[in-house]
NUPA-674609 format. One line per 2 residues: their letters; for each residue x, y, z of C-alpha. Coordinates in steps of 0.2 Angstrom, whole numbers, padded with zeros to 4 digits. Example, Ala and Ser with C-alpha at 12.3 -4.5 7.8 and 13.67 -1.06 7.14 Angstrom:
BEGIN
as> 0062:-0022:0039; 0068:-0005:0036
END
This chain:
BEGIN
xx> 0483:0982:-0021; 0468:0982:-0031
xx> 0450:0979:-0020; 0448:0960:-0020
xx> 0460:0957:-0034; 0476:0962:-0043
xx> 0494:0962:-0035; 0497:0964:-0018
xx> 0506:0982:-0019; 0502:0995:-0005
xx> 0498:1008:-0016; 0480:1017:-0014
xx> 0466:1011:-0027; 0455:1024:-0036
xx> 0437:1020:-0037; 0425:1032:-0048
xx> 0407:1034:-0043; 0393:1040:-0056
xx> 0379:1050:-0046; 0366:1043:-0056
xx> 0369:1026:-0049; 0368:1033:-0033
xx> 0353:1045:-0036; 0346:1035:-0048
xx> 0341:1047:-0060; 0350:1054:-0074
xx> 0343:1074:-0070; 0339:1082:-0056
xx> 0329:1099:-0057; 0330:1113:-0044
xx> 0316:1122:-0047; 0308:1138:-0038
xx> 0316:1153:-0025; 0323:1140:-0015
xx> 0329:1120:-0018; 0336:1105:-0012
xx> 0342:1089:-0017; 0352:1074:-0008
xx> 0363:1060:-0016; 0372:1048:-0002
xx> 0388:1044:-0005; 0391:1025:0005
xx> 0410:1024:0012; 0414:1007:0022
xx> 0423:1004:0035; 0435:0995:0025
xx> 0443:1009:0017; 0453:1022:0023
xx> 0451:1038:0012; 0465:1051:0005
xx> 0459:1059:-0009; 0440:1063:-0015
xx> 0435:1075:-0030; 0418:1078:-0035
xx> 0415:1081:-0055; 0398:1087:-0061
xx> 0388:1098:-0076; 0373:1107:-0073
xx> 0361:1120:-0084; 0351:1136:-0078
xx> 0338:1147:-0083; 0343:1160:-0094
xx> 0330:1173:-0086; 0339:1172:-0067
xx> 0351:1187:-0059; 0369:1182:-0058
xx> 0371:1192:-0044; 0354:1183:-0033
xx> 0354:1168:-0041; 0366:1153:-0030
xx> 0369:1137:-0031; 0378:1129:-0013
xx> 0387:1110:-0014; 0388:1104:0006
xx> 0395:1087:0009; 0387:1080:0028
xx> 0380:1099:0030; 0398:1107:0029
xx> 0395:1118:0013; 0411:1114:0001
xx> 0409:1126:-0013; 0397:1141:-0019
xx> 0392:1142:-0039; 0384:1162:-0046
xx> 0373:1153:-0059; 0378:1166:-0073
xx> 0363:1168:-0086; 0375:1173:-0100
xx> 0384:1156:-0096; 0369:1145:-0094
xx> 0381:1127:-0095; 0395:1123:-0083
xx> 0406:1110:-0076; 0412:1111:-0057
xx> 0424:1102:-0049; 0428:1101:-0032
xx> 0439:1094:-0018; 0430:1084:-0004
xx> 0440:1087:0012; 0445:1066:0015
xx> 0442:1069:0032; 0424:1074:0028
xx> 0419:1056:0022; 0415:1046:0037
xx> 0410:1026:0036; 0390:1024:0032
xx> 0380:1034:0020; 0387:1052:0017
xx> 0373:1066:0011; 0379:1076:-0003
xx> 0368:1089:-0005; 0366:1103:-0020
xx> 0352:1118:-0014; 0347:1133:-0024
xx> 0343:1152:-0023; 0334:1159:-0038
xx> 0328:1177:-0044; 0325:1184:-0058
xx> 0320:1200:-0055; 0325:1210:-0038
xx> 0306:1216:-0036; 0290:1207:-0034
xx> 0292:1189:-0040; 0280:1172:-0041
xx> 0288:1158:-0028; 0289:1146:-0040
xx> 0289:1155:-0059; 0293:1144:-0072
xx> 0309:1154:-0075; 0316:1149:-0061
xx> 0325:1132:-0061; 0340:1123:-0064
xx> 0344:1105:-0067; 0359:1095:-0064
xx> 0365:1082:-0076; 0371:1066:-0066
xx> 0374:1055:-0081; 0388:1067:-0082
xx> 0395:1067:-0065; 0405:1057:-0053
xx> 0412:1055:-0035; 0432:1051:-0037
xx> 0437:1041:-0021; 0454:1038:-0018
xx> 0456:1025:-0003; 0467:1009:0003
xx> 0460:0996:0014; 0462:0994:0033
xx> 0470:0978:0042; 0453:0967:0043
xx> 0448:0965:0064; 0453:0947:0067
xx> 0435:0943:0076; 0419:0934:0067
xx> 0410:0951:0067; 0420:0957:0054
xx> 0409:0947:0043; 0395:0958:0044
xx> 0398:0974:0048; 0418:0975:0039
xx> 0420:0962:0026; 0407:0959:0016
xx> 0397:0978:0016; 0384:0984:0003
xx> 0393:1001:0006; 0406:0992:-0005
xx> 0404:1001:-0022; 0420:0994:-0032
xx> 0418:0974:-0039; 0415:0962:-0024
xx> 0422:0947:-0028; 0423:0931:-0016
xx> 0434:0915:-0020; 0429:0898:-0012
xx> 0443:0885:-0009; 0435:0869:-0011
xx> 0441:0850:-0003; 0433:0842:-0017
xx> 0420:0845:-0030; 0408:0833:-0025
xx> 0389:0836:-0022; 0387:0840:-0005
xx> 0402:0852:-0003; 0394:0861:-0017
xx> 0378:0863:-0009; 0389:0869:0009
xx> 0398:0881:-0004; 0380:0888:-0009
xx> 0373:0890:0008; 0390:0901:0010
xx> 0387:0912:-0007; 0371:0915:-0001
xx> 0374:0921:0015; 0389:0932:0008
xx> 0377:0939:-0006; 0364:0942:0007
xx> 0377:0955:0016; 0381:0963:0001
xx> 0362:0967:-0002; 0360:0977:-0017
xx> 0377:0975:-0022; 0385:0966:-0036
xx> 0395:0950:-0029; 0403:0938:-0041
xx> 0410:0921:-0035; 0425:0908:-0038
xx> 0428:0892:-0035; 0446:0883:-0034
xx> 0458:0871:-0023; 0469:0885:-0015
xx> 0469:0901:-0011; 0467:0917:-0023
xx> 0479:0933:-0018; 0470:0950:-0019
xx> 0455:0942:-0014; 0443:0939:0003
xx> 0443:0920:0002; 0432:0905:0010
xx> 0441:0889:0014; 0429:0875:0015
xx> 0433:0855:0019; 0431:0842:0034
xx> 0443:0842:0049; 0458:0833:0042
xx> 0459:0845:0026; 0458:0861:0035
xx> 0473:0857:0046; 0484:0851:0033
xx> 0480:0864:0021; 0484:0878:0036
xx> 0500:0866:0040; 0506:0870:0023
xx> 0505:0889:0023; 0514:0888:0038
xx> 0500:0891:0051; 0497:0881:0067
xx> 0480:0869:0065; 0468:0871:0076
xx> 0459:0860:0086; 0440:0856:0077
xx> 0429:0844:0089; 0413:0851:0080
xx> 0406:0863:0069; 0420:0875:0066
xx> 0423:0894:0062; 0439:0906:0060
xx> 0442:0919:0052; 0462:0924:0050
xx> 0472:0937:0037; 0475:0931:0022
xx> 0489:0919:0020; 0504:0923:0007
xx> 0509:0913:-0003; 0529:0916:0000
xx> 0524:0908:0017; 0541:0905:0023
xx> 0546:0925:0021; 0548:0933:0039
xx> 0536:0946:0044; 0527:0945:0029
xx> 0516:0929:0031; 0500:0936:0030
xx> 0491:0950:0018; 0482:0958:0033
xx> 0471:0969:0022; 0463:0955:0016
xx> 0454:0938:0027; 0452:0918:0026
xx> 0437:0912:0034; 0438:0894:0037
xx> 0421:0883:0039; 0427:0866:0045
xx> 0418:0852:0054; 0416:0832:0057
xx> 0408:0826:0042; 0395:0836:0030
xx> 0381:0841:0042; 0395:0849:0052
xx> 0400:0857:0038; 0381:0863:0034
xx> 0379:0866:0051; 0393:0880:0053
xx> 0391:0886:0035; 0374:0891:0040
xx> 0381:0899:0057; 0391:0911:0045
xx> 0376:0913:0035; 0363:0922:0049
xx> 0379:0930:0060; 0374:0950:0060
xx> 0379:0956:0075; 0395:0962:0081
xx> 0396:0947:0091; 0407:0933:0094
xx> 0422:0947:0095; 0433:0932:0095
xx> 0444:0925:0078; 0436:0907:0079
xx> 0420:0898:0088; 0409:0879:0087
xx> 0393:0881:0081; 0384:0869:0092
xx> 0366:0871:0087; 0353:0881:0071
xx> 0337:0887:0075; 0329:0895:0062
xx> 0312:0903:0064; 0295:0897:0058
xx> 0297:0902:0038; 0282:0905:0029
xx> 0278:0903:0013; 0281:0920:0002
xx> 0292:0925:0013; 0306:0937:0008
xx> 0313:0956:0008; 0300:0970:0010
xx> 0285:0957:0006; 0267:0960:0011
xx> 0255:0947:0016; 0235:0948:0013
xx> 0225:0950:0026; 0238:0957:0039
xx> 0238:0975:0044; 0254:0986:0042
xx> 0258:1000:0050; 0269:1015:0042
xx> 0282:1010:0056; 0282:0991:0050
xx> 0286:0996:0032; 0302:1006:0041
xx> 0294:1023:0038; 0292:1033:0054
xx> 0280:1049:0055; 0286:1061:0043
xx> 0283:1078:0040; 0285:1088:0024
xx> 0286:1108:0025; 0287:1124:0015
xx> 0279:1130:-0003; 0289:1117:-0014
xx> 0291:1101:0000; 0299:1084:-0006
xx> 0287:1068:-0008; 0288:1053:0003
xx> 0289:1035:-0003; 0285:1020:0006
xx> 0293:1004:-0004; 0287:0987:-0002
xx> 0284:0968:-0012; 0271:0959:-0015
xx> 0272:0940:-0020; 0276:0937:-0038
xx> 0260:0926:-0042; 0249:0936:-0034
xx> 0232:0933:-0047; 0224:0954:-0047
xx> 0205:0952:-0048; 0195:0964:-0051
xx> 0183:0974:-0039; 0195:0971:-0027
xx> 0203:0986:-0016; 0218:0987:-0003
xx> 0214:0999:0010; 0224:1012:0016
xx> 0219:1022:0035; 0229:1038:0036
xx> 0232:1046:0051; 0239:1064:0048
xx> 0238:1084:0050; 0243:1100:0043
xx> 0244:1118:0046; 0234:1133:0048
xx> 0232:1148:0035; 0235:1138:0017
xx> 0226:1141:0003; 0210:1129:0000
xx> 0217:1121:-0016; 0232:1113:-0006
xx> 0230:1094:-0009; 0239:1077:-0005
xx> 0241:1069:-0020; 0243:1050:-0019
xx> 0254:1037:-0034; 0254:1020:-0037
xx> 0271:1016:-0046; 0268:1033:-0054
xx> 0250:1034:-0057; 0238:1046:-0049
xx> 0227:1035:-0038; 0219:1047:-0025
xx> 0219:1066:-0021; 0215:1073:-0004
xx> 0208:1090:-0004; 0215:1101:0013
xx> 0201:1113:0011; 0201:1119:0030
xx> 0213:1135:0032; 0211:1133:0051
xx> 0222:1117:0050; 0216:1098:0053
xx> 0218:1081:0061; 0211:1066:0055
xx> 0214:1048:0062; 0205:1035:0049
xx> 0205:1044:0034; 0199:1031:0022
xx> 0206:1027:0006; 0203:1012:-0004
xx> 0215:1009:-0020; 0208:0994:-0035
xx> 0223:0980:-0033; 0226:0981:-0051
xx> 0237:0998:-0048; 0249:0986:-0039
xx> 0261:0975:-0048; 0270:0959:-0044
xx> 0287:0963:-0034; 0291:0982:-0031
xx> 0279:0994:-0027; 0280:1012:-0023
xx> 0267:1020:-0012; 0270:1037:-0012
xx> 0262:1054:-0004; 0266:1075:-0011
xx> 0260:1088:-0003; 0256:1102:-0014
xx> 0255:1118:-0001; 0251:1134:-0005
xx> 0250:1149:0009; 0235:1159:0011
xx> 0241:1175:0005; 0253:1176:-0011
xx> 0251:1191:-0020; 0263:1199:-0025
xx> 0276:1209:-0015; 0269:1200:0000
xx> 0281:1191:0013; 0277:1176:0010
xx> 0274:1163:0027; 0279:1146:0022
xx> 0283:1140:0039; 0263:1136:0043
xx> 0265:1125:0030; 0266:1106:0032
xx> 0259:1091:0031; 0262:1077:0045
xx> 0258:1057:0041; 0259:1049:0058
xx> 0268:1030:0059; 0251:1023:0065
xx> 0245:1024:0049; 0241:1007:0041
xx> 0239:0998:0025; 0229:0981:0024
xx> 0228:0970:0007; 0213:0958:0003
xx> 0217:0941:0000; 0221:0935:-0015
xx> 0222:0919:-0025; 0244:0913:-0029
xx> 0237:0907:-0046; 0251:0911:-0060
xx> 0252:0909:-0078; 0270:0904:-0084
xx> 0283:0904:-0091; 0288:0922:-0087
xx> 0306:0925:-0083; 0304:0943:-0077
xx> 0292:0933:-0063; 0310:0924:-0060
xx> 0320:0942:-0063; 0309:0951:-0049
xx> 0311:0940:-0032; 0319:0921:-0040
xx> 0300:0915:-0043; 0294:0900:-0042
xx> 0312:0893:-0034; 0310:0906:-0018
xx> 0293:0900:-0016; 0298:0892:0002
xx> 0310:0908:0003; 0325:0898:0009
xx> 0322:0886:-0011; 0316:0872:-0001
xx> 0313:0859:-0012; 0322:0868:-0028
xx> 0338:0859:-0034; 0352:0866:-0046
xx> 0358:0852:-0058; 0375:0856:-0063
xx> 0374:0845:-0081; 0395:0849:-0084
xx> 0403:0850:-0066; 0419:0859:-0067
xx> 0425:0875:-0057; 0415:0889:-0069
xx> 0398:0879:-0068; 0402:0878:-0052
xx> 0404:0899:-0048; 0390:0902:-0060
xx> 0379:0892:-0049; 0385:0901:-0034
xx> 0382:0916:-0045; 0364:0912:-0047
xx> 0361:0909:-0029; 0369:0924:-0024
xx> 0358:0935:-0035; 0342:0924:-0030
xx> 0346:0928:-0013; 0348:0946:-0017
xx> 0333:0948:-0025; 0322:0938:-0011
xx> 0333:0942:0004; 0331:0927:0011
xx> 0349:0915:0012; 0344:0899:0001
xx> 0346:0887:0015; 0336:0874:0009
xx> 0342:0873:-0011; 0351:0857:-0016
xx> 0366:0856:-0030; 0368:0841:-0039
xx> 0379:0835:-0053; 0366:0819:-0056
xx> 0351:0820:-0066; 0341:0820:-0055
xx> 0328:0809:-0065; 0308:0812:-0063
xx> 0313:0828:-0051; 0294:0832:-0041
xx> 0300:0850:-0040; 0306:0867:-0044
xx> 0323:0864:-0057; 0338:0874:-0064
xx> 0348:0866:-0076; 0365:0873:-0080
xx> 0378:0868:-0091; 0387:0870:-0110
xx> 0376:0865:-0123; 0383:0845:-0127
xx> 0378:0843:-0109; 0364:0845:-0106
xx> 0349:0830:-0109; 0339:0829:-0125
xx> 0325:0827:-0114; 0328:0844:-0106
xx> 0334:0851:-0123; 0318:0847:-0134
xx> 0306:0853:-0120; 0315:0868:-0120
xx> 0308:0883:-0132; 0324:0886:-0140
xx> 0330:0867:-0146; 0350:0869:-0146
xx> 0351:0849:-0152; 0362:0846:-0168
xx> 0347:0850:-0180; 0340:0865:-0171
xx> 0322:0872:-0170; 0322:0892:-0169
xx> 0307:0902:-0166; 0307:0919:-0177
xx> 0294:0930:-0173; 0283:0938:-0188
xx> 0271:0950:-0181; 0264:0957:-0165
xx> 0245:0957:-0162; 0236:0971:-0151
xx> 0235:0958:-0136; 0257:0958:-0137
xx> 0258:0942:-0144; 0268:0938:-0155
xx> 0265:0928:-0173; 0281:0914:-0175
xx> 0288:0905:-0188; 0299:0890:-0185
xx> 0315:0886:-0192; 0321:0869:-0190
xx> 0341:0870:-0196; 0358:0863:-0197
xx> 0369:0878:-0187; 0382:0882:-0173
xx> 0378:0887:-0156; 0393:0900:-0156
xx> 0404:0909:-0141; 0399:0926:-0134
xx> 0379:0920:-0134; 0373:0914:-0118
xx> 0353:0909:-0117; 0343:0908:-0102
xx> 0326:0898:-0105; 0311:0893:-0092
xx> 0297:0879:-0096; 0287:0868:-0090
xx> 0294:0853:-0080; 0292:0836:-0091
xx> 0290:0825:-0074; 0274:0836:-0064
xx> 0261:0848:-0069; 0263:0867:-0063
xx> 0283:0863:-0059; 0294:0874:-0067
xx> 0313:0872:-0077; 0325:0885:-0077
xx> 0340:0882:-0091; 0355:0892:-0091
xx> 0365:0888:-0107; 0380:0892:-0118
xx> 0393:0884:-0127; 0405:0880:-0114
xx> 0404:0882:-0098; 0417:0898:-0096
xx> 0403:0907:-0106; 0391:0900:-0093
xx> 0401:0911:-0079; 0401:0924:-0091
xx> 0380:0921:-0093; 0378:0923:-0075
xx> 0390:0937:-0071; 0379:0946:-0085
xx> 0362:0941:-0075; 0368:0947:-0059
xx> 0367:0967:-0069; 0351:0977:-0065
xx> 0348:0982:-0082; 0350:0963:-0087
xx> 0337:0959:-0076; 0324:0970:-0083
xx> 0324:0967:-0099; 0322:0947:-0097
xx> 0306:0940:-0101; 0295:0926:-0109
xx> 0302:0910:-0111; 0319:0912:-0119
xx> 0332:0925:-0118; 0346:0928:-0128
xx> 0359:0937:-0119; 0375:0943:-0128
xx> 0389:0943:-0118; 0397:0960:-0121
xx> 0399:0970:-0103; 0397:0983:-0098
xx> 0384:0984:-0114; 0374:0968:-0112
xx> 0360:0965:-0127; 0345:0954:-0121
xx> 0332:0947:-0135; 0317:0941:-0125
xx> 0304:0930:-0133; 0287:0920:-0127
xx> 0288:0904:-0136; 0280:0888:-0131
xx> 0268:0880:-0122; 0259:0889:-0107
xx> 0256:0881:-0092; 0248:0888:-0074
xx> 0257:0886:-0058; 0247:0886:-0040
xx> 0252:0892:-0022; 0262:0875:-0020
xx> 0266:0873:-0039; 0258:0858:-0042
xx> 0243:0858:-0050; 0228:0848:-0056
xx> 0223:0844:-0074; 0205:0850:-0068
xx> 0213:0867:-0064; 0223:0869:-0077
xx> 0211:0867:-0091; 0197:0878:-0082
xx> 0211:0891:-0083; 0215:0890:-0098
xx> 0197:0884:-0106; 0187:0894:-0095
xx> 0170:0891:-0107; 0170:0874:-0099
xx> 0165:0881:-0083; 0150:0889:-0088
xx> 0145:0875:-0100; 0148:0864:-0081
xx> 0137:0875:-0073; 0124:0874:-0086
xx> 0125:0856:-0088; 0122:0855:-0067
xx> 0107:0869:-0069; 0100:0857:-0084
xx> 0102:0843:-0071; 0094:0851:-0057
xx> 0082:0856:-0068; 0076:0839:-0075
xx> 0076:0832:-0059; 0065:0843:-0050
xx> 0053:0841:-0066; 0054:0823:-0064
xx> 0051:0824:-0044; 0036:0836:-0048
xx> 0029:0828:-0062; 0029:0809:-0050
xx> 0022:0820:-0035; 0010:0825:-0047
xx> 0003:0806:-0053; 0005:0800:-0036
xx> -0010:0813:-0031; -0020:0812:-0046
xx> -0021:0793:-0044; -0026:0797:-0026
xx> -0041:0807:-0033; -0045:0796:-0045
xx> -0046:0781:-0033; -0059:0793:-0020
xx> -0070:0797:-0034; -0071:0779:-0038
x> -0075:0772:-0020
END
């Protein structure tokens, strides 16, 4: 039985892990006497494991003594092997068994810890002789495993069946009682919740009239449907007087066979109702259950509160003007210890049209301590996404407490989306010379959870089209987080546009966090749209009006944009080809523009010549390294997994988009023309000007015919 797909054998699956996808670094360096580094190996509850081998190369220093120098592999603290790094033999290749019953459900901590010496006398801590580093590109985790019997209650939807502890290819199929519009949409709300588990995981989706073996699958359709589809597998309908959820193994499809009805390693969950806002209504009900309640198989959803969602909203994000504390942010007082501790990072968000001004500082109030007897050139060195932004100077050798400390860091260190905050101690004891037992246990630093960061307010003023701005957290579509007022307009409905738009969602979800309750699919144009749009579909179907807005223009007689040269600013110098050519398969283009209906609004096109490659096209944007490398306005993305190839380009007008999207034409062209700003102002100075000239100059003959008139009398 293959992991959501391939036959339905009993045989155990075989899933091969690279560290550096769990790491996710390529190296690791063990450096110094003594080191430690974790990787954590994630084992769902789903799988039951027989078999795991661990495969990985590592270098050392050729100046260390075999006979002092160690390397020690533990798997959840339980040491598994022991390595004598041999200098003569600098390069090796370990493989070990992992006791299966070692491997528990969560995240496992796989940990590789050094001893170094190079010399059996006096030696420096830390000598740049001592290191080794551990090549991750070249290893792997082997798990061999089958899948448990799925628990027949609702819960198993969040904590068994859908699992970001899942590492093999996630795929979900979505049976479907019709096509039409507003099943489509129940089927997004579904996909997003389902992606939303997965979290960082990869998820894929497919759409089709029955049901897929091998496969978790979603059954959704009204009352009638539901019990005539379970009727013909053989299954007893259930009574639905409302909004209705069950979850039950997977049907076979040699129903009639005794004992064998159901593939119980594998589960259908059924959304039913009484018409469609029924259907939306327990849809959404599947969508937010995270608990491991109701532990019964079936339940009617009789009401959906959400709470108050505010704009920007999503995963991690920080607002302005709203304090956090180090607990908020999930990072709880830490403590890092000894001559060669490891740094802390605190991860957060912030909105993807945040406009950075200059002059302008976040501030950070650090509450924290550390020990007695370290040398006074021990410091706390502070990074912005890898850049030195502040250094605190622990000159005191009696130790120290300070609650406020102070530290204001410019905004522009900060970037749209993912931020890392993060804090190294550099300790050094008080006495290190040589042949001196060395104290490293006075040495620590403690940041306390009270600790708070604050950032100042700043304008949602963005200049578009940048699809890395979509790439980071679905911007501008998860500007309400939940898509309100976004629609998905499917201009070739079939069951591959259909999977590629729930493809979309899911990684929109993914990337905000937030399930897309409030997007709307559609398969009609949906003419003079006031909002945000993404259009999918082959090439011949989408509208010429779309298409010759769009920077790449994929009509019969084709305008292409080649770039010539690139200024200092990163711009690029184009030339523009209109021609006579095909639009061929393995190509997929992904393109975002302004709206032709409303100023500020934004399209999204997802392209390609039919609409299987469209699947294809959003399988391919749901990969990490896809993401990253999309930019501009237009992407070209060839469709060669695992080895995708993206050609990013920014062609085409600009346009500026506000906190709600819309935007005036006085705005826009003081953004773009800021010169008629100043010439405003000068013009109203000018004015002012004048007219206190004119009020003087009247003030002025009003007295002097006074005067003149009492010299006369």
């Amino acid at each position: 039985m293959l992991l959501f797909g391939g036959a339905e054998a009993l045989q155990a699956e075989v899933l091969n892990l690279p560290l550096y996808k769990l790491a996710p670094v390529k190296t690791i360096d063990l450096k110094c006497v003594s080191a430690e580094a974790g990787i954590q190996i994630p084992v769902p509850n789903r799988w039951k494991v027989h078999k795991a081998t661990l495969l990985f190369n590592y270098v050392n220093s050729t100046a260390l003594l075999e006979n002092r120098s160690k390397m020690t592999v533990r798997f959840n603290g339980n040491p598994i092997s022991q390595i004598n790094l041999n200098p003569l033999a600098p390069e090796g290749t370990v493989k070990l068994s992992i006791p299966p019953q070692f491997l528990e459900s969560g995240y496992n901590n796989l940990t590789f810890s050094t001893t170094q010496h190079y010399t059996n006398d006096c030696e420096s801590y830390c000598g740049p002789e001592l290191w080794t580093t551990l090549n991750l590109d070249q290893a792997y985790i082997e798990i061999e495993y089958s899948l448990k019997d799925v628990p027949i209650k609702l819960s198993s939807i969040s904590d068994f069946l859908f699992d970001p502890r899942m590492s093999s290819k996630n795929e979900i199929n979505i049976v479907l009682e019709n096509t039409g519009q507003e099943i489509i949409s129940v089927a997004g709300i579904v996909a997003s919740g389902v992606a939303k588990r997965f979290d960082y995981r990869k998820v894929s989706f497919s759409t089709s009239n029955s049901i897929k073996p091998g496969y978790d699958n979603v059954l959704i359709g009204g009352k009638e449907f539901v019990q005539s589809f379970l009727n013909s597998k053989g299954i007893p309908a259930p009574v639905i007087p409302g909004p209705y959820l069950k979850i039950l193994h997977l049907p076979k499809s040699d129903a009639n066979t005794p004992g064998e009805q159901f593939d119980a390693t594998h589960a259908l969950v059924i959304i039913s109702g009484v018409g469609i806002d029924q259907l939306k209504l327990a849809a959404e009900t599947l969508s937010i259950i995270s608990a491991s309640f109701p532990n019964s198989d079936e339940m009617i959803a009789t009401a959906f509160t959400l709470p108050n969602i505010p704009m920007y909203g999503g995963k991690l994000i920080v607002s302005p003007d709203k304090k956090y504390s180090f607990k908020d942010m999930n990072v709880p007082t830490f403590t890092m210890k000894g001559g060669n501790p490891a740094p802390k990072d605190i991860v957060f968000r912030l909105p993807a049209d945040f406009l950075i001004k200059p002059n302008v500082y976040a501030d950070i109030f650090l509450n924290f301590s550390y020990g007695a007897a370290s040398r006074s050139d021990s410091a706390l060195n502070i990074t912005i996404n890898g850049k030195n932004a502040r250094s605190i100077h622990l000159d005191n050798i009696k130790g120290a407490l300070f609650e406020g400390y102070k530290l204001k860091i410019p905004t522009f260190m900060f970037k749209p989306g993912d931020n890392v905050l993060r804090f190294e101690a550099v300790l050094t004891p008080l006495n290190n010379k040589n042949c001196e037992n060395l104290q490293f246990e006075n040495l620590y630093l403690s940041i306390y959870e009270n600790s708070t960061i604050t950032f100042p307010d700043m304008p949602h003023f963005a200049e578009l089209p940048k699809l890395e701005l979509f790439m980071l957290n679905g911007f501008p579509v998860t500007r309400w987080p939940d898509g309100n007022g976004a629609t998905i307009y499917l201009a070739k409905k079939d069951d591959n546009a259909i999977s590629a738009a729930l493809n979309l969602m899911g990684m929109i979800t993914q990337k905000n966090g937030y399930p897309l309750f409030g997007i709307r699919i559609t398969d009609k144009d949906p003419k003079k749209f006031d909002g945000e749009l993404i259009i999918m579909g082959d090439v011949p179907s989408i509208p010429e009006k779309y298409m010759k807005a769009a920077p790449l223009i994929l009509t019969r007689e084709k305008t292409v944009p080649y770039p010539i040269s690139r200024s200092w600013s990163n711009e690029n110098s184009l030339a523009y080809s209109s021609q006579i050519s095909d639009f061929k398969p393995g190509k997929g283009a992904v393109m975002e523009f302004l709206s032709p209906f409303t100023e500020g609004r934004t399209v999204i096109m997802l392209t390609a010549v039919s609409t299987q490659e469209l699947l294809s096209l959003s399988d391919a944007l749901t990969e990490s390294n896809v993401q990253s490398q999309c930019a501009g306005s237009l992407n070209l993305i060839d469709l060669t997994p695992p080895n995708y190839s993206v050609f990013s380009l920014a062609v085409g007008k600009k346009y500026i988009s506000g906190k709600t999207g819309k935007i005036s034409f006085l705005e826009r062209y003081l953004y773009f023309y800021p010169w008629l700003y100043y010439l405003a102002v000068a013009l109203v100075v000018i004015a002012l000007s004048l007219l206190i000239f004119y009020m003087l100059k009247r003030y002025r003959d009003r007295r002097m015919k006074g005067v003149s008139k009492k010299t006369d009398s």
